[in-house]
PARO-593875 format. One record per residue (C-alpha): residue number from 0; x, y, z. Coordinates in pm, whole numbers, plus 50000, padded with zeros to 5 digits. Example, Ala and Ser with C-alpha at 12.3 -4.5 7.8 and 13.67 -1.06 7.14 Angstrom:
+-----+-------+-------+-------+
:  nr :     x :     y :     z :
+-----+-------+-------+-------+
:   0 : 51230 : 49550 : 50780 :
:   1 : 51367 : 49894 : 50714 :
+-----+-------+-------+-------+
END
This chain:
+-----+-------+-------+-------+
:  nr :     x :     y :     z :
+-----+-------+-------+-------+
:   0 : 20085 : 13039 : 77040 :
:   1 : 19706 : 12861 : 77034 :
:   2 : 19699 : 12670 : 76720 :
:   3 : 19364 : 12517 : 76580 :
:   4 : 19475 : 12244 : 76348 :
:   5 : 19238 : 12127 : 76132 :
:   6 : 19196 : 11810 : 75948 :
:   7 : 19066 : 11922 : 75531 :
:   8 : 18913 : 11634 : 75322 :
:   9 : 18839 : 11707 : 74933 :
:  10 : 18547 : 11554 : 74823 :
:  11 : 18670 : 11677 : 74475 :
:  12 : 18993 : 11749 : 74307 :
:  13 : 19170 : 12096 : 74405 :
:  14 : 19356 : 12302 : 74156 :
:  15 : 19534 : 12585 : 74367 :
:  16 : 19766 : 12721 : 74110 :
:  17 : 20064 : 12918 : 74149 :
:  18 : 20085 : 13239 : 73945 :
:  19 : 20398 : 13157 : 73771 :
:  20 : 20488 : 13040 : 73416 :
:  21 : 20284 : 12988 : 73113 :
:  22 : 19980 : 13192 : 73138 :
:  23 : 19782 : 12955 : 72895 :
:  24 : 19867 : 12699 : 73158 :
:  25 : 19781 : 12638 : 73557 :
:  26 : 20050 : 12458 : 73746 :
:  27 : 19916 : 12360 : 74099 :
:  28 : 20050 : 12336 : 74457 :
:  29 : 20132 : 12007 : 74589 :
:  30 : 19937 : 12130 : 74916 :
:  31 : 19664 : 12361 : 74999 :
:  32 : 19815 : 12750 : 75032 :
:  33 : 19684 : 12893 : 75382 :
:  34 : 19565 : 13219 : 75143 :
:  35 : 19331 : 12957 : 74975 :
:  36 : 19186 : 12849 : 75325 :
:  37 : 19185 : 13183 : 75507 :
:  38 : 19005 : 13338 : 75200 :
:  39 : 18692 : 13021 : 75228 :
:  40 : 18713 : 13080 : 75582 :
:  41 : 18677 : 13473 : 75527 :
:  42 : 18355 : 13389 : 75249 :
:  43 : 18192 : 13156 : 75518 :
:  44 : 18232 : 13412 : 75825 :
:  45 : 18085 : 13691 : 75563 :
:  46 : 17782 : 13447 : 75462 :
:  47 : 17706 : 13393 : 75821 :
:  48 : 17728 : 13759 : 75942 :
:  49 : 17605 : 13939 : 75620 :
:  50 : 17837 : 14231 : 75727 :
:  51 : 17851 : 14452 : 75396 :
:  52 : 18189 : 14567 : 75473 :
:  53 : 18435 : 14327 : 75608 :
:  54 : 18717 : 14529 : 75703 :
:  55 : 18486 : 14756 : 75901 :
:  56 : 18404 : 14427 : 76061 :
:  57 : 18656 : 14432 : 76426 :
:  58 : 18659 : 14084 : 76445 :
:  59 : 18681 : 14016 : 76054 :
:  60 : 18969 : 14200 : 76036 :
:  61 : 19122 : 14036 : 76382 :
:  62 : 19056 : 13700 : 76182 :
:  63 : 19153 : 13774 : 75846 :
:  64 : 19344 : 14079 : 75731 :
:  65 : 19554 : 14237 : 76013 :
:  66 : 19834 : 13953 : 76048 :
:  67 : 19721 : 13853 : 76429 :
:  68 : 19574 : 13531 : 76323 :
:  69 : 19802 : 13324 : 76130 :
:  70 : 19652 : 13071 : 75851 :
:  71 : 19927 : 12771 : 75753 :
:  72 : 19956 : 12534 : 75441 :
:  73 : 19724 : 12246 : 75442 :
:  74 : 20028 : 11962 : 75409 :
:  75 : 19933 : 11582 : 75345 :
:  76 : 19845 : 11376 : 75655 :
:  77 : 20136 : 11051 : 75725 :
:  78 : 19991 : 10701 : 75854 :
:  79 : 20040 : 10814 : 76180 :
:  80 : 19758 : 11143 : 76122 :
:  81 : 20063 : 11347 : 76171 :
:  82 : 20136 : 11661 : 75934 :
:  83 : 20368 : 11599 : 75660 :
:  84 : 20553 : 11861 : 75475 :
:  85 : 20762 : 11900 : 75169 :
:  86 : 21053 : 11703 : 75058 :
:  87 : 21334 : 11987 : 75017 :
:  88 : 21452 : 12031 : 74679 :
:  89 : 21845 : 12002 : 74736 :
:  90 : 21748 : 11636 : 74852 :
:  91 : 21822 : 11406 : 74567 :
:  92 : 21841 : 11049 : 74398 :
:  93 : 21977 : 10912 : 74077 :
:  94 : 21744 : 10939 : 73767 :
:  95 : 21599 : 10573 : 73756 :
:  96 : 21705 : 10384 : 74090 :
:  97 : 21510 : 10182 : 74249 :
:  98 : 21460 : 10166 : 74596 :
:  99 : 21633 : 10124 : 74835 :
: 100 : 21862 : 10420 : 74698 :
: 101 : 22082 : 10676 : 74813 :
: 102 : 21918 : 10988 : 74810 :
: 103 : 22218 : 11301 : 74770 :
: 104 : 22168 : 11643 : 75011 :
: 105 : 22319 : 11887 : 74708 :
: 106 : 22292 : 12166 : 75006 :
: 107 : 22617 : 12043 : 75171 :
: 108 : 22748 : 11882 : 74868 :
: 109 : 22676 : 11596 : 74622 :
: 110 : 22910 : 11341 : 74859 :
: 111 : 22710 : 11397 : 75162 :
: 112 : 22441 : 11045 : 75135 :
: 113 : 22140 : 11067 : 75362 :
: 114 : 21967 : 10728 : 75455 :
+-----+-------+-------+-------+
END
Protein backbone atom coordinates (compact mmCIF):
# COMPACT_ATOMS: atom_id res chain seq x y z
CA UNK A 1 0.00 0.00 0.00
CA UNK A 2 1.56 3.77 -0.94
CA UNK A 3 -0.02 6.05 1.48
CA UNK A 4 0.22 9.96 1.08
CA UNK A 5 -0.44 11.30 4.52
CA UNK A 6 -1.20 14.62 4.70
CA UNK A 7 -0.95 17.15 7.38
CA UNK A 8 -4.78 19.52 7.22
CA UNK A 9 -4.72 22.90 9.12
CA UNK A 10 -8.20 24.89 9.48
CA UNK A 11 -7.78 28.33 9.23
CA UNK A 12 -11.54 28.38 10.26
CA UNK A 13 -13.87 26.28 12.23
CA UNK A 14 -15.22 22.95 10.43
CA UNK A 15 -18.70 21.70 10.89
CA UNK A 16 -18.77 18.14 9.17
CA UNK A 17 -22.02 16.87 10.44
CA UNK A 18 -23.27 13.50 10.65
CA UNK A 19 -26.70 12.85 9.14
CA UNK A 20 -28.25 11.52 12.20
CA UNK A 21 -30.73 12.90 14.80
CA UNK A 22 -32.61 16.07 15.00
CA UNK A 23 -32.95 17.46 11.62
CA UNK A 24 -33.37 21.12 12.99
CA UNK A 25 -29.97 20.39 14.46
CA UNK A 26 -26.19 19.56 13.02
CA UNK A 27 -24.13 17.40 15.29
CA UNK A 28 -20.46 17.30 14.00
CA UNK A 29 -17.59 14.77 13.74
CA UNK A 30 -14.89 14.98 16.17
CA UNK A 31 -12.50 14.52 12.99
CA UNK A 32 -12.57 15.30 9.41
CA UNK A 33 -14.62 12.27 7.37
CA UNK A 34 -12.26 11.12 4.35
CA UNK A 35 -15.77 11.70 2.09
CA UNK A 36 -15.36 15.43 3.18
CA UNK A 37 -11.63 15.48 1.90
CA UNK A 38 -11.90 13.23 -1.15
CA UNK A 39 -14.96 15.33 -2.30
CA UNK A 40 -12.49 19.03 -1.96
CA UNK A 41 -9.91 17.05 -3.47
CA UNK A 42 -12.40 15.86 -6.35
CA UNK A 43 -13.69 19.99 -6.72
CA UNK A 44 -9.94 21.09 -6.91
CA UNK A 45 -8.83 18.30 -9.58
CA UNK A 46 -12.23 19.41 -11.58
CA UNK A 47 -11.24 23.29 -11.27
CA UNK A 48 -7.85 22.53 -12.56
CA UNK A 49 -8.83 20.23 -15.51
CA UNK A 50 -12.24 21.85 -16.44
CA UNK A 51 -13.32 18.28 -17.55
CA UNK A 52 -17.26 18.69 -17.95
CA UNK A 53 -17.82 15.19 -17.03
CA UNK A 54 -15.85 13.70 -14.29
CA UNK A 55 -16.63 10.20 -14.40
CA UNK A 56 -15.80 10.14 -18.10
CA UNK A 57 -12.58 11.50 -16.74
CA UNK A 58 -10.01 7.89 -16.54
CA UNK A 59 -8.01 9.29 -14.04
CA UNK A 60 -10.93 11.14 -12.08
CA UNK A 61 -12.56 8.17 -11.64
CA UNK A 62 -9.09 6.14 -10.72
CA UNK A 63 -8.83 9.01 -7.99
CA UNK A 64 -12.18 9.42 -6.80
CA UNK A 65 -15.09 7.10 -7.49
CA UNK A 66 -13.96 3.53 -8.35
CA UNK A 67 -12.65 2.40 -4.74
CA UNK A 68 -8.76 2.03 -5.99
CA UNK A 69 -7.67 5.05 -4.17
CA UNK A 70 -8.56 5.02 -0.64
CA UNK A 71 -9.27 8.53 1.26
CA UNK A 72 -8.96 8.10 5.42
CA UNK A 73 -10.33 10.29 8.38
CA UNK A 74 -8.38 13.35 9.09
CA UNK A 75 -7.67 12.35 13.08
CA UNK A 76 -6.02 15.02 15.49
CA UNK A 77 -2.20 15.24 15.40
CA UNK A 78 -0.40 14.05 19.26
CA UNK A 79 2.79 16.14 20.49
CA UNK A 80 4.80 13.81 18.85
CA UNK A 81 3.06 14.86 14.98
CA UNK A 82 1.85 11.36 15.15
CA UNK A 83 -1.92 10.48 14.11
CA UNK A 84 -4.26 10.15 16.88
CA UNK A 85 -7.51 8.37 16.71
CA UNK A 86 -10.61 7.92 18.72
CA UNK A 87 -10.99 6.99 22.26
CA UNK A 88 -13.33 3.73 22.01
CA UNK A 89 -16.58 4.11 23.55
CA UNK A 90 -16.62 0.90 25.91
CA UNK A 91 -13.55 2.74 27.59
CA UNK A 92 -14.82 4.41 30.68
CA UNK A 93 -14.35 6.57 33.96
CA UNK A 94 -16.52 7.52 36.87
CA UNK A 95 -18.82 10.60 36.35
CA UNK A 96 -16.71 13.38 38.18
CA UNK A 97 -13.12 11.88 39.04
CA UNK A 98 -10.39 13.58 38.81
CA UNK A 99 -7.34 12.51 37.44
CA UNK A 100 -5.44 10.28 37.95
CA UNK A 101 -8.55 7.80 37.63
CA UNK A 102 -9.34 4.45 36.69
CA UNK A 103 -10.74 4.41 33.45
CA UNK A 104 -13.26 0.87 33.10
CA UNK A 105 -13.00 -1.29 29.49
CA UNK A 106 -17.07 -2.19 29.65
CA UNK A 107 -16.04 -4.51 26.45
CA UNK A 108 -14.58 -7.26 28.71
CA UNK A 109 -16.47 -6.24 31.70
CA UNK A 110 -16.85 -3.35 34.19
CA UNK A 111 -13.94 -5.13 36.62
CA UNK A 112 -11.38 -5.14 34.00
CA UNK A 113 -9.26 -1.40 35.04
CA UNK A 114 -6.98 -0.13 32.32
CA UNK A 115 -4.10 2.28 33.43
Amino acid sequence: MIALPLQIELLESLLATALEGDPNSATSYPFIPGSLIRGALAVHYWRQHRSSDLAADDTARRLFFDGTTRFLNGYLLDSSCARSLQVPLSLRREKGSEPPTVIYDCSVGRGDELE
